[in-house]
C-alpha positions in Angstrom: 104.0 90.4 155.1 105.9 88.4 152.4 103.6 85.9 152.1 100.7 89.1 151.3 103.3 90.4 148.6 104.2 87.3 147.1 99.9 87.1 146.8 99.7 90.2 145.2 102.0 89.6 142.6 100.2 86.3 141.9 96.7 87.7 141.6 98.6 90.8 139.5 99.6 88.5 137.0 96.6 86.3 136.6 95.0 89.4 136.1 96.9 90.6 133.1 96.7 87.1 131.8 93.3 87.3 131.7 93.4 91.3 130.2 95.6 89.5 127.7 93.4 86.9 126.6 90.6 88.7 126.8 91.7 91.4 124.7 93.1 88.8 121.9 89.3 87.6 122.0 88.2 91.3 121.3 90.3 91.9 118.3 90.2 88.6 116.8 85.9 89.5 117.2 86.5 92.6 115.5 88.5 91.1 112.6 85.9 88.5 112.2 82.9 90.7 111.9 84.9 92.5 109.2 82.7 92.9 106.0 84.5 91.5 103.3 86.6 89.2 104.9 85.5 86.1 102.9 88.2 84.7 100.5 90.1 87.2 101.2 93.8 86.1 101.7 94.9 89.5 103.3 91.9 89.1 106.4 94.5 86.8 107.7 97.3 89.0 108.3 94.7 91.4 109.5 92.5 89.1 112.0 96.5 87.7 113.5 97.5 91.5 114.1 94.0 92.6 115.5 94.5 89.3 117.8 97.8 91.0 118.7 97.3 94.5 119.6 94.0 93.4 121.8 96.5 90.8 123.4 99.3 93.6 123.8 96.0 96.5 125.2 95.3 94.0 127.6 98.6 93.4 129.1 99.5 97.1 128.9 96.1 97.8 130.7 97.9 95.3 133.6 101.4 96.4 133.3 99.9 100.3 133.4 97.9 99.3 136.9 101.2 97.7 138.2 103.2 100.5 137.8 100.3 103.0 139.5 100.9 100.7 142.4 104.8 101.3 142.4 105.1 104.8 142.2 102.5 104.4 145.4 105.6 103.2 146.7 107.4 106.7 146.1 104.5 109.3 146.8 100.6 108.1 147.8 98.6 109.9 144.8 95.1 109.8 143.9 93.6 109.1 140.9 91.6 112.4 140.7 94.7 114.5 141.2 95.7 112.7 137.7 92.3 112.6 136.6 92.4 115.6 134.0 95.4 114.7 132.7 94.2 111.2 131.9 90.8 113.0 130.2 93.2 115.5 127.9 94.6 112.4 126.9 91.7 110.9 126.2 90.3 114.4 124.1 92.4 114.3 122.0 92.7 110.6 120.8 89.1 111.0 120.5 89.1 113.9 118.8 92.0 112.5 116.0 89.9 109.9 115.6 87.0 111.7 114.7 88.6 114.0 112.5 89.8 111.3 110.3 87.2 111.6 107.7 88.0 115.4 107.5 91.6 114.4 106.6 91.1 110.9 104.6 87.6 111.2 103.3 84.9 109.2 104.8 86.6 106.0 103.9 89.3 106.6 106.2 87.3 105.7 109.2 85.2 102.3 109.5 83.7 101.0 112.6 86.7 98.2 112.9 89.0 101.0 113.0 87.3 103.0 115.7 86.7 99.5 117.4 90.1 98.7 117.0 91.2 102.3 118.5 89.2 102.0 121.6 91.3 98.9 122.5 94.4 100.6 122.5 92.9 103.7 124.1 91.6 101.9 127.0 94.9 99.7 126.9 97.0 103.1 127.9 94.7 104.6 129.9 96.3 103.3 133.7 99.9 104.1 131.7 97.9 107.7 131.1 97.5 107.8 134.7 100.6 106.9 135.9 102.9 109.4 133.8 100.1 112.3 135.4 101.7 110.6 138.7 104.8 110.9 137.7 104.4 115.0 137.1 102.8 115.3 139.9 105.5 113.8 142.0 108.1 115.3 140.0 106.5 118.6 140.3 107.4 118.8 144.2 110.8 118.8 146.0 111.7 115.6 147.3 112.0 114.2 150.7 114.8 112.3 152.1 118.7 112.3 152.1 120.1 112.7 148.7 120.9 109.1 148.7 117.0 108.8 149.4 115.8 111.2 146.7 118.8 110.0 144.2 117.0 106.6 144.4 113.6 108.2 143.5 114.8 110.0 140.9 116.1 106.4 139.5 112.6 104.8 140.2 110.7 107.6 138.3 113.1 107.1 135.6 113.1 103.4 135.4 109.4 103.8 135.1 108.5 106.3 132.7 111.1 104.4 130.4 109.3 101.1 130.8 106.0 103.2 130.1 107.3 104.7 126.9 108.5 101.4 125.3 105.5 99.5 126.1 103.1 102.8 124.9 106.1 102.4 121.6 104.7 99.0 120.8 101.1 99.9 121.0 101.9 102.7 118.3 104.0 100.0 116.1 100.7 97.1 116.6 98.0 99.9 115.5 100.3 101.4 112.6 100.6 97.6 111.4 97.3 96.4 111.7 95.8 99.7 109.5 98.3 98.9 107.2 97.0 95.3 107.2 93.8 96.7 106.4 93.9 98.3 103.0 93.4 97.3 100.4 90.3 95.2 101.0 87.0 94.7 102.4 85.8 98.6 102.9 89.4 99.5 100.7 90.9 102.4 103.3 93.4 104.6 101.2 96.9 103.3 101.7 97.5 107.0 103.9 95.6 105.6 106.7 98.8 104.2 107.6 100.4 107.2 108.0 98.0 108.7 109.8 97.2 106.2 112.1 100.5 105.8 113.4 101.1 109.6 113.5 98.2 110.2 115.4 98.9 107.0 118.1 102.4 108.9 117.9 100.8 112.2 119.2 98.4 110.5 121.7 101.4 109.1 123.4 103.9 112.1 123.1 100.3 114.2 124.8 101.0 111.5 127.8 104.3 111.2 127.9 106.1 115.1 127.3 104.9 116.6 130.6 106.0 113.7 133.0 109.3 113.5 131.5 110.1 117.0 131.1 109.0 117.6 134.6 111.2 114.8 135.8 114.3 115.7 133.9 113.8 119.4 135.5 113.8 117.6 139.1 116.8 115.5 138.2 118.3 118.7 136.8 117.8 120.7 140.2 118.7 117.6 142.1 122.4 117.3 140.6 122.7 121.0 140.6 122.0 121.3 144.1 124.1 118.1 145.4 126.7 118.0 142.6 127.8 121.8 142.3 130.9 122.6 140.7 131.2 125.8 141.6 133.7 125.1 144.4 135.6 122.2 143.2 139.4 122.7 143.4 141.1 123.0 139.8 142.8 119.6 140.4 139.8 117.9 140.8 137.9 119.6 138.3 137.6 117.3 135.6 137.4 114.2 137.8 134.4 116.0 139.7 133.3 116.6 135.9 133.0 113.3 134.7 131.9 111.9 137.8 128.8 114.8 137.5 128.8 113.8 133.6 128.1 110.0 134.5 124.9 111.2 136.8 123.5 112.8 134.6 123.3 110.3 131.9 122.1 107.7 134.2 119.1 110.1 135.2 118.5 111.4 131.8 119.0 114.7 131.9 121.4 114.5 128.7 118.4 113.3 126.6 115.7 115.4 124.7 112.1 114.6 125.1 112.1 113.7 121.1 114.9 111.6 121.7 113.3 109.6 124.4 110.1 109.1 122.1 112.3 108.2 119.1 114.1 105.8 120.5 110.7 104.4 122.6 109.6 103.7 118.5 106.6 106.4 118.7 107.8 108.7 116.1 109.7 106.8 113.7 107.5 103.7 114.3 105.0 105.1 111.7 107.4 106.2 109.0 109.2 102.4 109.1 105.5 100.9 108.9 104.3 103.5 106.1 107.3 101.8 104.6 105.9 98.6 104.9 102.3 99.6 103.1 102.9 98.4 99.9 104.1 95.4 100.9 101.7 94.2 103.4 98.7 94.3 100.4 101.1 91.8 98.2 100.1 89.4 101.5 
C-alpha cells in the first residue's frame, strides 16, 4: 500500500512538472507572437513574466488536482456536485474580461491579454473545484469524535489557506505581466493594471468567500458546541477562556474573509503593482 502511495506521489509530481513546463512554453509563445515586439527593450520583461505566470498556471493546475485528492481523504465528493460553482467562477472571469473594452476602450483588450487570461483561468480551475468541495463539506455536520472532526476542521483550514496563497500569486503574476505590457507594441492604457489585478482579485474572492465563510461557520458551531462556557466554574473561567481563545485562532474563526484575502495578496496585490506601473515602462 506504501509502495502504491509513494507511486502516486511520483507520477503527481511529474505531472505538475510537466503542467509547469508546458505552461512556461505557452506564455513564452504568447509573448513571442506579440506584434511589436521587435527592438523593443520592454518585450523582455514582458516575454520573462508571461514565461512565469504560464509556469506558475501550470503548477497551480497540479497543486489544485492534489488537493481535490486530499480533501477525498475527508469526504468522497464529485465533481458535478462542485460543478456549478466552478462554472459561476468561470462566468464571471469571462464576463470581466469581456467587459474590458466597455471600461478601458477597445485598447484595453488584445488577443495576448485574453490569451494570457485563459492560462490563469484554466490554471485555478481544479483550486475552483476544490474550495466548492470545501463548502460542500463544510456545509454538513461532521462525523467522528471531536478529536476526529477537530482534526478535519484543521485539514479544511490547512487547505483553503494553501489555496488562497497560491490563487494570491496568480493575481500578483497577471497584475505584473499587464503592467509589463504597456506602454508598447498595441500601447494598453497604464489603467489596465489596475483593472487587471482588480478583476483577478474578484475572480478569486467569487471562489474563495463561500468555502471560507462556510468553514469558519462549522468551526464556529464546532467550538461552541464542544467548548461551551456556559458552565465553567468562576475560577476557571478565564483559564477555560484563553484555552477557547487559543482554538479559535488556530481554526480561524478570529479572522474576517477580507482579512484572509488581504493577507493571501489578492486585494492589495493590485494596488502595490499599480504602484509599480510607472516604473515597469522605464524597463
Amino acid at each position: 500500500m506504501t509502495e502504491l502511495s509513494d507511486a502516486e506521489e511520483t507520477i503527481t509530481g511529474e505531472l505538475r512538472l510537466l503542467a509547469m513546463l508546458a505552461g512556461a512554453v505557452l506564455g513564452t509563445f504568447i509573448a513571442w507572437t506579440s506584434p511589436g515586439h521587435q527592438h523593443e527593450p520592454r518585450w523582455v520583461l514582458f516575454a520573462i513574466l508571461a514565461a512565469v505566470l504560464g509556469a506558475a498556471s501550470g503548477e497551480a493546475f497540479g497543486f489544485g488536482a492534489a488537493r481535490w485528492r486530499d480533501i477525498g481523504l475527508v469526504h468522497r465528493v464529485r465533481l458535478y456536485q462542485v460543478l456549478h460553482l466552478v462554472l459561476a467562477s468561470v462566468a464571471v472571469a469571462v464576463g470581466l474580461v469581456a467587459a474590458t473594452p466597455f471600461v478601458l476602450g477597445q485598447q484595453g483588450l488584445t488577443s495576448r491579454g485574453v490569451a494570457l487570461s485563459a492560462i490563469a483561468i484554466c490554471g485555478a480551475l481544479p483550486s475552483a473545484a476544490t474550495l466548492g468541495a470545501v463548502h460542500r463539506v463544510a456545509r454538513r455536520p461532521l462525523v467522528g469524535t471531536p478529536g476526529e472532526q477537530l482534526n478535519t476542521l484543521l485539514s479544511l483550514r490547512r487547505l483553503v489557506s494553501r489555496l488562497l496563497n497560491q490563487l494570491g500569486f496568480l493575481v500578483l503574476l497577471v497584475t505584473l505581466v499587464n503592467g509589463a505590457a504597456t506602454d508598447w507594441g498595441a500601447d494598453l492604457p497604464k489603467s489596465v493594471v489596475l483593472f487587471s489585478g482588480a478583476v483577478a482579485s474578484f475572480v478569486v474572492g467569487v471562489m474563495y468567500v463561500p468555502a471560507s465563510t462556510t468553514l469558519r461557520r462549522r468551526c464556529a458551531l464546532f467550538v461552541d458546541r464542544h467548548f461551551p462556557l456556559s458552565k465553567v466554574p468562576v475560577e476557571e473561567l478565564v483559564g477555560k477562556a484563553d484555552e477557547r481563545s487559543k482554538l479559535e485562532k488556530l481554526l480561524g474563526i478570529d479572522q474576517t474573509t477580507f482579512g484572509e484575502l488581504r493577507s493571501g495578496l489578492v486585494i492589495v496585490s493590485p494596488f502595490v503593482v499599480s504602484a509599480l506601473a510607472a516604473v515597469i515602462p522605464k524597463f
